[in-house]
FIGUNU-713720 format. One record per residue (C-alpha): residue number from 0; residue in one letter; x, y, z. Coordinates in steps of 0.001 Angstrom, whole numbers. Layout:
<rs>
<r NUM,A,<X,Y,Z>>,
...
</rs>
This chain:
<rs>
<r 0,X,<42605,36622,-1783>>,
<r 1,X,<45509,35458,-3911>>,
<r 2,X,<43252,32737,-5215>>,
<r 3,X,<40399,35086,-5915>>,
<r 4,X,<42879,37243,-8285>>,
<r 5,X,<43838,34174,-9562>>,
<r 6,X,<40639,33040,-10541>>,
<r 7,X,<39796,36847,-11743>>,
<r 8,X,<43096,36481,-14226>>,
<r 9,X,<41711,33079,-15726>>,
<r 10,X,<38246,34249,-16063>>,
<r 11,X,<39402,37385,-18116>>,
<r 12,X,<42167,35823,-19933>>,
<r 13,X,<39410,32904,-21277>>,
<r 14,X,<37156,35505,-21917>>,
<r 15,X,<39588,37619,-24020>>,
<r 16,X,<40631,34511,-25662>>,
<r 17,X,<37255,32939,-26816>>,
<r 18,X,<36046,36519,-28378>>,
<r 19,X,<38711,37238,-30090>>,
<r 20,X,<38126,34037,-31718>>,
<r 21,X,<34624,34096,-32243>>,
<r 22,X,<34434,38077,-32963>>,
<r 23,X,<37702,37035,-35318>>,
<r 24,X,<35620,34070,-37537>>,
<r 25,X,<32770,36568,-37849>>,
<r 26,X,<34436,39396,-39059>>,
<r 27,X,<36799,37445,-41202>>,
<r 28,X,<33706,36139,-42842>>,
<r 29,X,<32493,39635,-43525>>,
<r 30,X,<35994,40219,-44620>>,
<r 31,X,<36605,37629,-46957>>,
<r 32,X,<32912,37459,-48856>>,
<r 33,X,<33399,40777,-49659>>,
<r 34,X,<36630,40361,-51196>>,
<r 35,X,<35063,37523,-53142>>,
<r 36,X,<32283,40095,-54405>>,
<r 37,X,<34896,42762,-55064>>,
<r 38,X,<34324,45139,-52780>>,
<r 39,X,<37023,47890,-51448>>,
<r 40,X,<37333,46947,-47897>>,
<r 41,X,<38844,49890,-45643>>,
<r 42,X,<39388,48779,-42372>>,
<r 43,X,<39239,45034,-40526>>,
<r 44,X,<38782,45360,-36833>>,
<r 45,X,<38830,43223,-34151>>,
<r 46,X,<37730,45092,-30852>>,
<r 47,X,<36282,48580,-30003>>,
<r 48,X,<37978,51116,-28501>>,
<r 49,X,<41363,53213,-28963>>,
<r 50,X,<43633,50792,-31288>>,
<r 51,X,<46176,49101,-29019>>,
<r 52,X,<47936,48249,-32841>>,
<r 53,X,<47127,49446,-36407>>,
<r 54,X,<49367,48283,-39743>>,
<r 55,X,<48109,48609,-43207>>,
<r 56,X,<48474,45037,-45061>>,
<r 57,X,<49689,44889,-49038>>,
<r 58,X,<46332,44905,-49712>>,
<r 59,X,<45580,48066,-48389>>,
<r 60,X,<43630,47816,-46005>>,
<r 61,X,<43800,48995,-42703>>,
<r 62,X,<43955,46280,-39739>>,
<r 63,X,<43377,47426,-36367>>,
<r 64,X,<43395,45478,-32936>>,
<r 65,X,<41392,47226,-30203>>,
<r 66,X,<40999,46482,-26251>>,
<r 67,X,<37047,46135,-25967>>,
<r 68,X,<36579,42314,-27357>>,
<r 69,X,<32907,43103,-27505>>,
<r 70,X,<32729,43028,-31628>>,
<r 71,X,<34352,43948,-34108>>,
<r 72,X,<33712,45694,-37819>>,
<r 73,X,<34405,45686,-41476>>,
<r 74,X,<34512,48817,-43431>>,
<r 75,X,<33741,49172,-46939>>,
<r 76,X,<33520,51757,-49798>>,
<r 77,X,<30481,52998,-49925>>,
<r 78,X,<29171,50967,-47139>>,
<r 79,X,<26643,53784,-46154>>,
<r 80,X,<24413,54437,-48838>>,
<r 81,X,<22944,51016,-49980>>,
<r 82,X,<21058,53059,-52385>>,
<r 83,X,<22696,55043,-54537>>,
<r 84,X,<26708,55994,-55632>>,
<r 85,X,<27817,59536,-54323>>,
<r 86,X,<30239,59869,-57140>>,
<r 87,X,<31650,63093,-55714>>,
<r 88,X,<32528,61324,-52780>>,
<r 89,X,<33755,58013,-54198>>,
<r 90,X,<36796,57622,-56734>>,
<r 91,X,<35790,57464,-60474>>,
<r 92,X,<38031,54341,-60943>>,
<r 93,X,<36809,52812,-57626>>,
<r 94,X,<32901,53097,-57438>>,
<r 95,X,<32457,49353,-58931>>,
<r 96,X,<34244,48447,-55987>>,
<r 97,X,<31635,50210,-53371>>,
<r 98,X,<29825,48313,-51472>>,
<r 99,X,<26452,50304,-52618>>,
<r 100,X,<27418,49594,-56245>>,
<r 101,X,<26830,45462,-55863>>,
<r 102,X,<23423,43796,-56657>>,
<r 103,X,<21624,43272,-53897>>,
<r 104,X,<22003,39739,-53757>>,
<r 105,X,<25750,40394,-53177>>,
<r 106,X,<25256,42756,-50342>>,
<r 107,X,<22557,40145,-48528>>,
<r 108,X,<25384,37424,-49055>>,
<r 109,X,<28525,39772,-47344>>,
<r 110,X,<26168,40257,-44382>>,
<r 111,X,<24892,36698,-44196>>,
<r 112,X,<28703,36016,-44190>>,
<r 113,X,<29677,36662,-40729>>,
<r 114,X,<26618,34370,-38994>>,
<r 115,X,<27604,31852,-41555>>,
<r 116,X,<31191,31549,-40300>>,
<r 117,X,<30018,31555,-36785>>,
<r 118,X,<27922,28215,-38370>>,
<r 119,X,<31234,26958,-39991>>,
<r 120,X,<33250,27635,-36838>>,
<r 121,X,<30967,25363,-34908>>,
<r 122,X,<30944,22496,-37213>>,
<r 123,X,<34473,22202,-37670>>,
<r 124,X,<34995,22329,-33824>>,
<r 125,X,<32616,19525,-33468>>,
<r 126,X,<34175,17692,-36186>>,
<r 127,X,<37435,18291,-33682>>,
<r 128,X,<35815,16671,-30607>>,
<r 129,X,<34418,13863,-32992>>,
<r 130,X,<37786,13118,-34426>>,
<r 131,X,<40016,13336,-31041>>,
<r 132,X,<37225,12296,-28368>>,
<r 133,X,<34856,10614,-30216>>,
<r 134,X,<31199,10576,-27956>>,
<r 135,X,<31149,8660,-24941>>,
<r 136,X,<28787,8496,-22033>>,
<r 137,X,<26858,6877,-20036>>,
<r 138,X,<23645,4928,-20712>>,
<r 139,X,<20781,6577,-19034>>,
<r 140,X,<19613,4544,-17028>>,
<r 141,X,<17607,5694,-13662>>,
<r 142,X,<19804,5209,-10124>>,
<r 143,X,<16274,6159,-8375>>,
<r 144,X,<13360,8462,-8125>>,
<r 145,X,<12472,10550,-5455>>,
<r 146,X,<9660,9460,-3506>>,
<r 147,X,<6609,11780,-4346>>,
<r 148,X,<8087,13746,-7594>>,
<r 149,X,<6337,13880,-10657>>,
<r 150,X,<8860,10905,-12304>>,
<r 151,X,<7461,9091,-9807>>,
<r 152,X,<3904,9777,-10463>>,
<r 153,X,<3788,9386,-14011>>,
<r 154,X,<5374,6046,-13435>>,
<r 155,X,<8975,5965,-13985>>,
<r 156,X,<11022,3482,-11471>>,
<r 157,X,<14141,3148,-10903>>,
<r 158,X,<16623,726,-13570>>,
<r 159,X,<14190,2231,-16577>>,
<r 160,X,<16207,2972,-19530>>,
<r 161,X,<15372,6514,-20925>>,
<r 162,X,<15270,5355,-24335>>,
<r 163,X,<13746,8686,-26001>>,
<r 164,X,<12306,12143,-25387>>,
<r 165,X,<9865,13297,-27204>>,
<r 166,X,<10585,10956,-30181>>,
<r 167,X,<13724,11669,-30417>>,
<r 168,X,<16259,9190,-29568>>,
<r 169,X,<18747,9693,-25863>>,
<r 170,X,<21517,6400,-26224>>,
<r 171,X,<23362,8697,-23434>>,
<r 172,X,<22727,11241,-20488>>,
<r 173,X,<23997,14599,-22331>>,
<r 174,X,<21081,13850,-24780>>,
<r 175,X,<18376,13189,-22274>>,
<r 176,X,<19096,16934,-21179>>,
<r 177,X,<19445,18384,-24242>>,
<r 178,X,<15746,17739,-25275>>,
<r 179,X,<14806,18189,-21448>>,
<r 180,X,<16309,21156,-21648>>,
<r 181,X,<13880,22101,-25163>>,
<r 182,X,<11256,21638,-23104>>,
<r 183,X,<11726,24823,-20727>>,
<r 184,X,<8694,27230,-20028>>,
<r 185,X,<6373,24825,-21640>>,
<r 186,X,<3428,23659,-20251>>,
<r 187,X,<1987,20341,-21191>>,
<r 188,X,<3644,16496,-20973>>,
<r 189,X,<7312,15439,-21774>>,
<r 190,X,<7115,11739,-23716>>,
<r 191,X,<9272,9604,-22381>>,
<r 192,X,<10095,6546,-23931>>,
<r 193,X,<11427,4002,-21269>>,
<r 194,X,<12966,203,-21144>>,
<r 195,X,<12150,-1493,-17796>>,
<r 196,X,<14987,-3156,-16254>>,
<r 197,X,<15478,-6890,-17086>>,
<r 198,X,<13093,-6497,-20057>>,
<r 199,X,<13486,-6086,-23951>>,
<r 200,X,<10006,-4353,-24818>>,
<r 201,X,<9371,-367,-24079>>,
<r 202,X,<6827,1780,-23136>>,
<r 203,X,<5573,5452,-23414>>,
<r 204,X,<5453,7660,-20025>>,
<r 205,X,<3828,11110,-19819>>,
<r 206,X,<5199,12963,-17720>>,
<r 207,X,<3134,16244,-16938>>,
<r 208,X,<5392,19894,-17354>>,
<r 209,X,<3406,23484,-15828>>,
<r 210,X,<5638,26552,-17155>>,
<r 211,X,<8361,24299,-16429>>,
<r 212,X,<11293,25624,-15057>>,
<r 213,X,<10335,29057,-16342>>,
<r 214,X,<12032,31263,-13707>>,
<r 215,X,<15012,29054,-13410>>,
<r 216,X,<18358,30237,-14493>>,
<r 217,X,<20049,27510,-13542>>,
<r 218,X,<18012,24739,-14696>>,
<r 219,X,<18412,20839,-13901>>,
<r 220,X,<15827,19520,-15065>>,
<r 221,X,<16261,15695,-14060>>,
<r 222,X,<16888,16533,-10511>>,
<r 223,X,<13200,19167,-10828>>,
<r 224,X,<11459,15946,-12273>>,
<r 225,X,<12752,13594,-9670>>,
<r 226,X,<15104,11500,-11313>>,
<r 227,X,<18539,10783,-10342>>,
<r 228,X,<21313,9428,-12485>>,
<r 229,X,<24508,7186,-11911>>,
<r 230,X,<25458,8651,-8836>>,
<r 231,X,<28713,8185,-6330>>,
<r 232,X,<27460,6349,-3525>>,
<r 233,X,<27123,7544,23>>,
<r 234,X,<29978,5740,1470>>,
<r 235,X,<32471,7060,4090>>,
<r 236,X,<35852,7375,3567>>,
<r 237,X,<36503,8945,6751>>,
<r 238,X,<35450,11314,9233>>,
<r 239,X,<37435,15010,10827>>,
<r 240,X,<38457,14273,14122>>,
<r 241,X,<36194,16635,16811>>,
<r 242,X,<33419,17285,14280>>,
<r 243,X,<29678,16589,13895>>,
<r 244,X,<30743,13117,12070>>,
<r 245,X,<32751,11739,14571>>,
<r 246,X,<30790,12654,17329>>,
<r 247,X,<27291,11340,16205>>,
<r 248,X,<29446,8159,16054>>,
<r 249,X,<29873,7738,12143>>,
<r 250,X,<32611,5663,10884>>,
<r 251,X,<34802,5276,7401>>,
<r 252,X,<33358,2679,5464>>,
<r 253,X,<29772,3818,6638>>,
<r 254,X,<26815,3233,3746>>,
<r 255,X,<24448,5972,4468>>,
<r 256,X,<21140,4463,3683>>,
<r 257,X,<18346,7229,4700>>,
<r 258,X,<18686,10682,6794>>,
<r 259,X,<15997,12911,7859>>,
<r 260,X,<13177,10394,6576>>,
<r 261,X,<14458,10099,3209>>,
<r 262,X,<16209,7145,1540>>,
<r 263,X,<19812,8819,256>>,
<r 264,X,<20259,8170,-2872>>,
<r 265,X,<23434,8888,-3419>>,
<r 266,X,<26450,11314,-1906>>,
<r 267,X,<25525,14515,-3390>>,
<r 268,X,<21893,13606,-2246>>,
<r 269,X,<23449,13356,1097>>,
<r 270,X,<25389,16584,718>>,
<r 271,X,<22026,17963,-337>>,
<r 272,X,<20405,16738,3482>>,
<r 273,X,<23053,18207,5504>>,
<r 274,X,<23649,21259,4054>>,
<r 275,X,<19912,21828,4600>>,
<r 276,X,<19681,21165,7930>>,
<r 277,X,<22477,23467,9942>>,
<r 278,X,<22384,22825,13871>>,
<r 279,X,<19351,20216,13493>>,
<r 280,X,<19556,16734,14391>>,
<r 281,X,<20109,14189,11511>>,
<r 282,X,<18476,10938,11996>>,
<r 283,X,<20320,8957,10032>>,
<r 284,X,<20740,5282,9386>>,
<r 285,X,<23338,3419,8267>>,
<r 286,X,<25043,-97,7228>>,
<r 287,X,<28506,-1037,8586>>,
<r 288,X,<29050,-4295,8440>>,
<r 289,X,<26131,-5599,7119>>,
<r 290,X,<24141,-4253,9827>>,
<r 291,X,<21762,-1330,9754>>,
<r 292,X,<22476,1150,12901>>,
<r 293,X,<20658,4231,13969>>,
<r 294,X,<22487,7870,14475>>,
<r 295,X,<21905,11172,15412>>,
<r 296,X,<24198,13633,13521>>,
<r 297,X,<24090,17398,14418>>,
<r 298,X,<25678,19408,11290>>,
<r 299,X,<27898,22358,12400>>,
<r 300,X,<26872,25756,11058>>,
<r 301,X,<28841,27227,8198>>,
<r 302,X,<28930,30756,6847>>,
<r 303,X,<29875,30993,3107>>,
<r 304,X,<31679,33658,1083>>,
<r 305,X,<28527,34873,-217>>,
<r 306,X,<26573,34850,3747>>,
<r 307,X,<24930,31852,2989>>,
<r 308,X,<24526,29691,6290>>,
<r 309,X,<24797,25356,5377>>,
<r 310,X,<25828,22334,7390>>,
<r 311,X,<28747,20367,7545>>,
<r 312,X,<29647,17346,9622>>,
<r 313,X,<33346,16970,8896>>,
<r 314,X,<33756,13407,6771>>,
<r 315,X,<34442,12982,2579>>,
<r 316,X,<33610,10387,171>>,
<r 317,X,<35056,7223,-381>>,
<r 318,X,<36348,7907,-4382>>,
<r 319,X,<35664,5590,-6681>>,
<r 320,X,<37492,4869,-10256>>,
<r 321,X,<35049,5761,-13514>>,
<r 322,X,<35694,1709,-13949>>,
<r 323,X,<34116,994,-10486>>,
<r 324,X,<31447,3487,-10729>>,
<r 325,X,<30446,2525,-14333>>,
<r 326,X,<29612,-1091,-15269>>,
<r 327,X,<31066,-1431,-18993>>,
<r 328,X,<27448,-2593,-20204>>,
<r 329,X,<26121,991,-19172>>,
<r 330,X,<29105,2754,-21550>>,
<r 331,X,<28341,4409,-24788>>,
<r 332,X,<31160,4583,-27302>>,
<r 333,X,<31403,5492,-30621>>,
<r 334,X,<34901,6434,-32771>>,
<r 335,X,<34716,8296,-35455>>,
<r 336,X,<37407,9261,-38732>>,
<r 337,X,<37813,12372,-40378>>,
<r 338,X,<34611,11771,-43135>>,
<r 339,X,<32286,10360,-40475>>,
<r 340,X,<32559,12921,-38359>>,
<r 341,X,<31621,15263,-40500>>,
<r 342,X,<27594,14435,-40333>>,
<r 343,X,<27392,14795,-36497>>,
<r 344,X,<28966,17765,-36371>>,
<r 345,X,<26372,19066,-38817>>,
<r 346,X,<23904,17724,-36658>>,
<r 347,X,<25020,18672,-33632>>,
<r 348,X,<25258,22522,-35106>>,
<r 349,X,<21790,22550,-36618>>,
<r 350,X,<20281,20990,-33533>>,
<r 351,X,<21811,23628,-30799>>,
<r 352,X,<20738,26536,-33312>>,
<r 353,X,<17228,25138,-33084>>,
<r 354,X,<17818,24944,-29368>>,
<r 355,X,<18987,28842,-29353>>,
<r 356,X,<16212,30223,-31373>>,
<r 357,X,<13491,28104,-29306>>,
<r 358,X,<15080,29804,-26006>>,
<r 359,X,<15184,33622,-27361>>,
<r 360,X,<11342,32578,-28727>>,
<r 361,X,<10177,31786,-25253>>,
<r 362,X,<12361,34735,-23694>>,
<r 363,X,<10230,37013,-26144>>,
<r 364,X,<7203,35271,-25051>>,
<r 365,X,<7485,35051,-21706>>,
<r 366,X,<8265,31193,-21309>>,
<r 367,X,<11822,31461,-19998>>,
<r 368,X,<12918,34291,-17987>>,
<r 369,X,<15211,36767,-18872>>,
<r 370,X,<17150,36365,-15585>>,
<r 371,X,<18959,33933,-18002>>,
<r 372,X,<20176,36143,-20578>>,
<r 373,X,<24073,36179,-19973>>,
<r 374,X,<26613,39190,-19926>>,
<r 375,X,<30304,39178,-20256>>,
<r 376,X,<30818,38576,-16106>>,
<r 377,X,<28974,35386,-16576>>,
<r 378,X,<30512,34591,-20068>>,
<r 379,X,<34039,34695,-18526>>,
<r 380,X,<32995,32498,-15884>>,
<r 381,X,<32072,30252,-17721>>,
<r 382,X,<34562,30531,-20130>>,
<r 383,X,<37551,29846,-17518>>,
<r 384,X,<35939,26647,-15537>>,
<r 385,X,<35393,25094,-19084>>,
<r 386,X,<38914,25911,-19579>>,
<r 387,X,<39629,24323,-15885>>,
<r 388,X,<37488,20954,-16934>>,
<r 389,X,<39945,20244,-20185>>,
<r 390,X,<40296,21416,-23406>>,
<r 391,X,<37159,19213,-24859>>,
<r 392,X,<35230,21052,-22262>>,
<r 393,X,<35892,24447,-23449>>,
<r 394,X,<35901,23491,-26828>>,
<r 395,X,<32026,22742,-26506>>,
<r 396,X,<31564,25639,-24844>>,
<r 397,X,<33401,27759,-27370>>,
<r 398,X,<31075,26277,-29965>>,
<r 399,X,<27805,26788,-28563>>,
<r 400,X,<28947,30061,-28131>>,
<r 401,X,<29813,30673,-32064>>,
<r 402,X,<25753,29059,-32417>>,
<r 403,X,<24350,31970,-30312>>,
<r 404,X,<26375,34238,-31701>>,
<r 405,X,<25452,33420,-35513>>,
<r 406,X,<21628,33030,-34386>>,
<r 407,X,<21338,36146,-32543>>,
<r 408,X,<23378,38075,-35709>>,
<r 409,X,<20737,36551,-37862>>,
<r 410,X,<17273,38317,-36119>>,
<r 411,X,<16002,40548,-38131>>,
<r 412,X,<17050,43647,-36178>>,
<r 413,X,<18320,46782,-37242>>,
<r 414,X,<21932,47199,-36466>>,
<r 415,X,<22636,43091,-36904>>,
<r 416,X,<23377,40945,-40176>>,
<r 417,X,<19880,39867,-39914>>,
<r 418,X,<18402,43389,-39882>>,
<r 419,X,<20199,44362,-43185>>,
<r 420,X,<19068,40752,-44507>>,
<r 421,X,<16385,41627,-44293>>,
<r 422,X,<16111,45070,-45781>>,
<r 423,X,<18068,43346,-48613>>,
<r 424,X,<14692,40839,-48631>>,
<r 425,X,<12335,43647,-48802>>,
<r 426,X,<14232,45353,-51263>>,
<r 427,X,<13926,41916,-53761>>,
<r 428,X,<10258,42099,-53491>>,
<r 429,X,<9341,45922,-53863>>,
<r 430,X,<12719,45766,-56676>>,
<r 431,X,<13340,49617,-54817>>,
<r 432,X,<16200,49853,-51845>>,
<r 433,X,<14007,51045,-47899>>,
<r 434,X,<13582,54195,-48050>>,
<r 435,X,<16773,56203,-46232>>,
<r 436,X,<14574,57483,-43707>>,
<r 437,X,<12951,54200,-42697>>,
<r 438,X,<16394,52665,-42348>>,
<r 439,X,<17504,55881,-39960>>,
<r 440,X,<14531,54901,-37592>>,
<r 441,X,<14889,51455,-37665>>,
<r 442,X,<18595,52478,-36588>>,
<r 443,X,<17313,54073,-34258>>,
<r 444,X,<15283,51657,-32766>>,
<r 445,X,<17677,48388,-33052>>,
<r 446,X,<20180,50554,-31189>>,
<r 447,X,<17795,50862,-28303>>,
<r 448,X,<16924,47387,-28065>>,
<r 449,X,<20439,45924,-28672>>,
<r 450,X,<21352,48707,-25859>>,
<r 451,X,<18594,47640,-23533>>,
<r 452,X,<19419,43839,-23866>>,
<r 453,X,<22972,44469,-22932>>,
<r 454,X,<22125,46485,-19953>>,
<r 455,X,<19841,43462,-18675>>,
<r 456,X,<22789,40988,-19748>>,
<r 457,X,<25321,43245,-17463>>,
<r 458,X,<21916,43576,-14523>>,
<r 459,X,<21869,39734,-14453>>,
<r 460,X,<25578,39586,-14517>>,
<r 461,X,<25619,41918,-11446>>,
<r 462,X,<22820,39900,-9683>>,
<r 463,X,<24690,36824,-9385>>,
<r 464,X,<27455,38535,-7989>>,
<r 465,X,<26246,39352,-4811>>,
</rs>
């Protein structure tokens, strides 16, 4: 219980923390673009709500802090009417300062300036990572394929090099599913580009996708194609004295070769197998000594938290060091300085914003389910175990956030940057500001749909809950 509330307390804590800073970077940009274009701003504020704290700055405008770290808002003179300047409502001496007042190209550039800070955010925390981490990983090279998968069928084996996907070039595994990852909802044939082990010359493998992983919301799509990476291998470190383990006869130092039929692959592959198979016998073979011996391994019934029923046996892993596990010939290194990591930052930006607006394109579609469109439950979640795995962890995290959030501010809905953008667009070609009316409706209407998405964000939310 104490752990839960424990957990509860990290989650919201990481969840305040990372809006407030993204919410704070989008408004500032708002904030300061305006500014720049001379426009009276009235109010900055970070949060909805009551105001837990309000001071008026030198410059006159009002700051306000409130508890709700949903969004946030910048007020301007004038902000209302795009069209025309109420002079009866706005000071003599002040209406060049309204916001109405500006040429429209100023007006589309103070709403493109929030998204574009989310943009700028992003970079320079990538620039961060590349300048204190650099980008490490590991080559990705196959462990194995499971027998009768697709991999399998299309011809991948196991010590292939995954050289590219889809053209595009994978030196380590966070790349491979990245562009796997593009791939979701399609239907068609994933290119890979492969190196056979023990040989210098490639070749192309097609391997065939149906409305892949369409209804998954949490997608792995290396282990739904078949293919396993470096894994930790089965090995015993030791067994719990009176359970299953012991009592089928298994022994530390015991290499699990196959169970249930199936050649183990590895130890979460042999997690997988007996938390399948609750109160069935296990055949299971294994090598101690050098010599292959047959058991039979009943796994205990478990209840989880949630009511779920597994299998357990009672033994743990022998651990390994990332040195043992990781030959230094599979490692992928690169350091950067302050002006070199500038490009892949850029890169790495532009590529997860194409990423983004692929996934809310197939969402519209029909491609990807909208069981993965995330509220603030999940958010926080999330938020706190990046914030558990280290501080480059979460910094990624809080990144790819800033991308979503500057993509989705950029759709050309009513109520979002990208709705006024586009107004602003329509008004460059016709030379006449949208009608008042038409802007009421749309209003209207991108309230409604901004509404309904949230509700299905907070449904989803719920849904994983229980």
């Amino acid at each position: 219980m104490i752990a839960s509330l424990i957990d509860i307390g990290t989650n919201a804590l990481a969840l305040l923390l990372t809006l407030g800073i993204l919410v704070t970077v989008h408004e500032f940009g708002h904030f300061w673009v305006a500014r720049r274009c001379g426009v009276k701003v009235l109010k900055f504020s970070i949060g909805f709500g009551k105001a837990i704290k309000t001071w008026v700055g030198k410059d006159g405008v009002e700051y306000v802090i409130a508890p709700i770290p949903l969004g946030g808002y910048v007020r301007m003179l004038g902000q209302e009417d795009t069209s025309v300047v109420d002079a009866e409502a706005i000071a003599l001496e002040d209406q060049s300062k309204s916001f109405a007042a500006k040429s429209v190209w100023q007006r589309m550039a103070i709403s493109a300036a929030g998204p574009v800070a989310n943009f700028l955010l992003a970079i320079t925390v990538y620039w961060l990572i590349n300048l204190a981490y650099g980008e490490s990983g590991v080559a990705p090279v196959v462990s194995s394929v499971v027998e009768g998968s697709v991999a399998e069928h299309a011809g991948i084996q196991a010590g292939d090099e995954i050289i590219a996907i889809d053209g595009e070039l994978t030196p380590i595994w966070q790349q491979v599913s990245m562009q796997l990852l593009a791939r979701m909802g399609e239907t068609g044939s994933v290119l890979f580009t492969v190196k056979p082990q023990g040989s210098t010359l490639t070749h192309d493998v097609n391997v065939p996708v149906m409305a892949w992983m369409s209804d998954s919301t949490e997608p792995r799509p290396l282990a739904d194609l078949g293919i396993a990476r470096l894994e930790i291998p089965a090995i015993i470190a030791g067994v719990v004295e009176g359970q299953a383990a012991e009592q089928g006869g298994m022994q530390a130092e015991d290499r699990i070769v196959s169970a249930a039929g199936q050649k183990v692959r590895g130890w979460s592959h042999w997690v997988e197998i007996v938390r399948a198979n609750p109160e069935l016998p296990l055949e299971v073979e294994v090598e101690r000594s050098g010599i292959v011996q047959a058991l039979s391994i009943v796994p205990a019934r478990t209840e989880l938290p949630d009511g779920s029923i597994i299998g357990s046996i009672g033994a743990y892993v022998q651990q390994m060091s990332y040195d043992e596990l990781v030959p230094q010939e599979m490692r992928r290194e690169v350091k950067y300085n302050a002006f070199s990591a500038v490009v892949p930052a850029i890169v790495d930006t532009y590529d997860r914003s194409v990423f983004v607006l692929s996934s809310i394109k197939k969402m519209i579609v029909g491609l990807i389910s909208v069981k993965n469109i995330n509220g603030p439950i999940t958010i926080a979640q999330v938020a706190g175990e990046s914030a558990s795995y280290g501080f480059e962890v979460y910094l990624e995290f809080l990144a790819l956030l800033s991308i979503s959030l500057g993509v989705m501010n950029l759709l050309p809905i009513p109520v979002l940057d990208g709705g006024h953008i586009f107004y602003n667009l329509i008004e460059i070609v016709t030379r006449r500001p949208v009608p008042e009316k038409v802007q009421a409706f749309g209003l209207q209407i991108g309230l409604l749909l901004i509404s309904g998405v949230m509700m299905l964000a907070v449904y989803n939310d719920v849904n994983r809950l229980l």
